[in-house]
N, C-alpha and C positions, 0 to 999 in steps of 0.2 A: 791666704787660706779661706775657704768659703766655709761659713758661720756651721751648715749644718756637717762639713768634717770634722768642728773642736771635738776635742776629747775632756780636755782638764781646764778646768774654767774657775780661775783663783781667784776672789773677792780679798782687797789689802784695805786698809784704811788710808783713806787719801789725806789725812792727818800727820801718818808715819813717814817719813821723805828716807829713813836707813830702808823700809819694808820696800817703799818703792823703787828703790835704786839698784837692789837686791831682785825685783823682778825681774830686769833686764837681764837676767844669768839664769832663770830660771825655763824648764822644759814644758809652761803651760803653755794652751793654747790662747787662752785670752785671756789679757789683766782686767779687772776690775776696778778701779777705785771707788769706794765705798763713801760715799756721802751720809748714809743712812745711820743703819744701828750699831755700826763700828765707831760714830763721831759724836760727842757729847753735844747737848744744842746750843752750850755757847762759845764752840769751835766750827759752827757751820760755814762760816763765812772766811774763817782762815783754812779752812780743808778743801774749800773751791778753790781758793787760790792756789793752794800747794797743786791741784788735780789738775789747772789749767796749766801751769806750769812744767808739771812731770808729762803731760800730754802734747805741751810740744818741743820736750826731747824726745819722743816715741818708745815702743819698745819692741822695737826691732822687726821680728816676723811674727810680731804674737797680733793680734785682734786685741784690740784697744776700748774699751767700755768707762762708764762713769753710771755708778746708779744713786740717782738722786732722790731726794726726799721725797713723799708720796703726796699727793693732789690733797690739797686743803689745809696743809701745814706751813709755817711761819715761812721758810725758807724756799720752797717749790718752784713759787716763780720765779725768781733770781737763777734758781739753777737750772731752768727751761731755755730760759735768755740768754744766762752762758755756752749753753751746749751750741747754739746756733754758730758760734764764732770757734770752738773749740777743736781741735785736731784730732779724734775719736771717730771709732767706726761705728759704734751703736751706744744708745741712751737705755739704759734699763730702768724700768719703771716699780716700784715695790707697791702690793696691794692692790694689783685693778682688779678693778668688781664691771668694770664696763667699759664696749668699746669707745664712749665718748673721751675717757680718759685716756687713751691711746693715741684718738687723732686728734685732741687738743697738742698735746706733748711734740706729736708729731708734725704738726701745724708751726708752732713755737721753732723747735728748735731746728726743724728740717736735716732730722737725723733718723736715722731707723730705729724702733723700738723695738726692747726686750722685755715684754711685760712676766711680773710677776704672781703665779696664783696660788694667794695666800689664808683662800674664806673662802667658806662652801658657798657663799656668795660669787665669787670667782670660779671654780670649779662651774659651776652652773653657767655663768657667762663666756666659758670660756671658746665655746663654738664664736659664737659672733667679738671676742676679743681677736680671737684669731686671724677673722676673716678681715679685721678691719685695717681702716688705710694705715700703711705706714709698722704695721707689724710685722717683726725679723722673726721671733721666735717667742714661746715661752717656757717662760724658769719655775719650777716649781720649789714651793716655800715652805717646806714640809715640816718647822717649827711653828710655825704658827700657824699654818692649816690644821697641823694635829690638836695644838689648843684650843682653835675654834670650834672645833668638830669632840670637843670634850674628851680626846685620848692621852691616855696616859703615855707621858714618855717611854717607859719598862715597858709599854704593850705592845713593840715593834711594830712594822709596817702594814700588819693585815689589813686593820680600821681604814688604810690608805687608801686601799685595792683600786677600791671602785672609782676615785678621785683623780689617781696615778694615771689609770687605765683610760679616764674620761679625757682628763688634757692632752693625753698623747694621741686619742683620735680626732680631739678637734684640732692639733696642727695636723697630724695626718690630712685631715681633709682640707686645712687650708695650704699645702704644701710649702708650709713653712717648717723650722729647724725644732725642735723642743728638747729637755735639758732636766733632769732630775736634781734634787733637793741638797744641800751638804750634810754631809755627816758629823755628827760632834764629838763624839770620843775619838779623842786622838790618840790613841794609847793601844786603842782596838784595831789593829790590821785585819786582823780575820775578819771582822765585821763590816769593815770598811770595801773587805774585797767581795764580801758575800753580798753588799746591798751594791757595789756597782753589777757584779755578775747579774743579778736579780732589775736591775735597772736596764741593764745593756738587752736583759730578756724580755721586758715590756715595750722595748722598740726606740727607748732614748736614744738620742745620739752623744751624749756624755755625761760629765757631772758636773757639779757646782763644788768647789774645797772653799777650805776655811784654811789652809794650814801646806805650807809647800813640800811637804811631807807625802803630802797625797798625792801629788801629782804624777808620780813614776808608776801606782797602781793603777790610777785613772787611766792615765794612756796604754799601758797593758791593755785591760781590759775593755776598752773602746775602740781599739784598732782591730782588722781585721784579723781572723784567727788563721794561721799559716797553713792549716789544711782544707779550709776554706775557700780561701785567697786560688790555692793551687787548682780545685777543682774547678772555681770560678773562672780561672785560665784556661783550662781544658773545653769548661762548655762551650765558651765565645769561641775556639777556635772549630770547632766539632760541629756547630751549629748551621744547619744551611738552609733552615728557614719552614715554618708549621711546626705543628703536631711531628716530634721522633723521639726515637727511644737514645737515651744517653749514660751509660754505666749501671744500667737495670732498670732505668726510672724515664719516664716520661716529659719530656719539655717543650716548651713552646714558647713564643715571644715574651712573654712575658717573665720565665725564666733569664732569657738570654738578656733583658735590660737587668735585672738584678744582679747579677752575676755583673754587668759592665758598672753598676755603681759601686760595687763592693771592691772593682779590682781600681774605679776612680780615686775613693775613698783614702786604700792604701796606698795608691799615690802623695796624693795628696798628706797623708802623714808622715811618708817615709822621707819625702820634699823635705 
């Protein structure tokens, strides 16, 4: 599957070996193992090993990730070192504030990056994170962006807007993948589906979960919408090139390539 079809993008603790054995059963699109805030810091060094080890038994047809500890902390480079030998398809990075830390990471372990933007410091960086070498996509951190940016949890996502809206044009312009924040009440479905609906509307192409719970909403509502899809089939086949009119409305090349990424897309999930 290509990085910018995932839908449900499930972060486990690569500490946990039942959590991760339990992924291979599950309907995300990429696992994660979590080096970071899921592992206390004097389990870092056995949770690389558990993650290099689950990572080559694989997991199946998911997209395979490790996000390791962030640039300047005790464990980093060890786990830059590893990922170079490692059997994973992207290295996620938590906290960049600049693309220097992208293409060190990337230099290191010669694996594609998923950086993370996690401070209005990164928000701000995140044009030229984007554009730089060795970047697959970025993850939005939207607990700790909302602390840094002094918002209150209860204040939902508005404080976000401009932040959401900012990352998702600087991968727009670098045409790469980009990926919204996990949700934490796990209890709240309605909420859960109303911030991907509200996610899937700022142009993400999935989510980020905490909890495999989430995963059957994520893909729902990240995959293409069935009356969508159908129209999408109609245009490409309708379409015979310029400026013409199409079921009341107006299209042109540039409709007839969105319509073919959309009907890719659902390809590619239904696969």
């Amino acid at each position: 599957m290509l990085l910018r079809h995932a839908r449900s993008l499930l972060f486990l603790p690569a500490s946990n070996p039942r959590a991760i054995a339990k992924a291979r059963t599950l309907a995300c699109d990429m696992v994660m193992l979590d080096l970071e805030d899921a592992v206390p810091d004097g389990q870092k060094a056995e949770a690389l090993a558990g993650a290099l080890a689950a990572l080559g038994e694989g997991f199946g047809p998911r997209l395979a990730a490790v996000r390791i500890n962030m640039a300047g902390t005790a464990s980093h480079g060890a786990e830059m070192v590893a990922m170079k030998g490692a059997r994973l398809d992207y290295v996620v990075l938590p906290k960049v504030e600049s693309a220097r830390q992208v293409s060190d990471l990337f230099s290191v372990s010669q694996k594609p990056v998923i950086a993370m933007i996690e401070s209005a410091a990164g928000v701000l960086a995140a044009r030229e994170i984007a554009a730089a070498e060795g970047t697959a996509a970025l993850f939005m951190g939207t607990n700790d962006l909302r602390q840094d940016l002094g918002i209150p949890a209860s204040a939902g996502r508005a404080g976000l807007s401009l932040a959401l809206q900012s990352v998702v044009l600087a991968a727009r312009a670098a045409r790469i993948a980009v990926f919204d924040g996990v949700y934490n009440r796990l209890e709240d479905e309605a909420g859960f589906e109303a911030e991907c609906t509200e996610g899937h509307a700022l142009g993400f192409d999935g989510k980020t979960l905490i909890h495999p719970n989430q995963i059957a909403v994520a893909n729902r509502l990240f995959r293409p919408d069935a009356a969508a899809l159908a129209e999408a089939r109609r245009l490409v086949e309708a379409a015979t090139g310029g400026a013409e009119r199409f079921e009341g409305r107006m299209i042109e090349a540039m409709h007839v390539e969105e319509a073919r990424a959309l009907i890719a897309r659902a390809a590619a999930v239904e696969g």
